[in-house]
N, C-alpha and C positions, 0 to 999 in steps of 0.2 A: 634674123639670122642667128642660129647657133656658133658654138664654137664649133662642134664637128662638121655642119656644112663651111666652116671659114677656112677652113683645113688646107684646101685648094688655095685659096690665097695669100697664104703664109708659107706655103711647100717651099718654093723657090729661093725665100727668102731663111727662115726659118731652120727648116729640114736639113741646108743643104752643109749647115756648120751648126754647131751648138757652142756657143763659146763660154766658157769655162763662169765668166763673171756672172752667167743668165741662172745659176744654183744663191747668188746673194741678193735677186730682183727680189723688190717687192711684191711686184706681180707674176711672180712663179706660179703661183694657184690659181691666177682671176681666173677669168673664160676670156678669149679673144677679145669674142665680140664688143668687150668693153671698152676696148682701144680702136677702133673702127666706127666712126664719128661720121654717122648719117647728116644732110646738109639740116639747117634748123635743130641740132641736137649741141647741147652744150658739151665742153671736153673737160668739165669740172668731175665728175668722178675719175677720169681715166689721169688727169692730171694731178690729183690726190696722189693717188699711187707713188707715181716720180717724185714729189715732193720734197719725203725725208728719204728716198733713195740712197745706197751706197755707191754703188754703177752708174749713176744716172749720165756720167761721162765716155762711159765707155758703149753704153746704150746709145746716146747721142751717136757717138762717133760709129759702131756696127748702121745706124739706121741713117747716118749719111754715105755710106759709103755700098750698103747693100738695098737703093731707094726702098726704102721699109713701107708698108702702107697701115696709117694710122699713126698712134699716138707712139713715139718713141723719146726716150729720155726725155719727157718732161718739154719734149715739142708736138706741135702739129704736122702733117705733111707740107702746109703754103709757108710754116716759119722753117721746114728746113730747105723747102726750095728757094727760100730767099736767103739764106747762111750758103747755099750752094755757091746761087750768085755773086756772093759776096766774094766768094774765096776766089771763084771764078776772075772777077775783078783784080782784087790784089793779086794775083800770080799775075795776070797781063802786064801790072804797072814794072 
């Protein structure tokens, strides 16, 4: 996959707010594709990025809150559906 055919997958998410902190990302220039973590494909380049990140909180927090797909603030998709859970949890207690 390209970045331009990834386009469609990111619209919803992406497109639909541009928030102010994604001009101090690291990965302002990458190409999508590189955060969209086919099954058997390591997430060590797309995690590099996030690493020495400035945002990398505010990333988090955009890609829990707008279920992001791929790599977002220096997470996976299964570690932030499990940070969901988690919140999920302590609000019930």
């Amino acid at each position: 996959m390209t970045a331009t055919n990834l386009d469609w997958f990111f619209a919803p998410v992406v497109e639909k707010q541009n928030p102010v902190w994604r001009r101090w990302a690291n990965c302002i220039d990458v190409p999508k594709d590189v955060f969209i973590i086919k099954k058997g494909q390591s997430t060590q380049r797309a995690l590099w990025f996030c690493e020495t990140c400035v945002v990398k909180k505010a990333c988090l927090g955009y890609a829990l809150d707008n279920n992001c797909v791929g790599v977002w603030g220096g997470t996976t998709q299964k570690q932030r559906a499990r940070i969901k859970r988690q919140q999920r949890l302590s609000n019930t207690k």
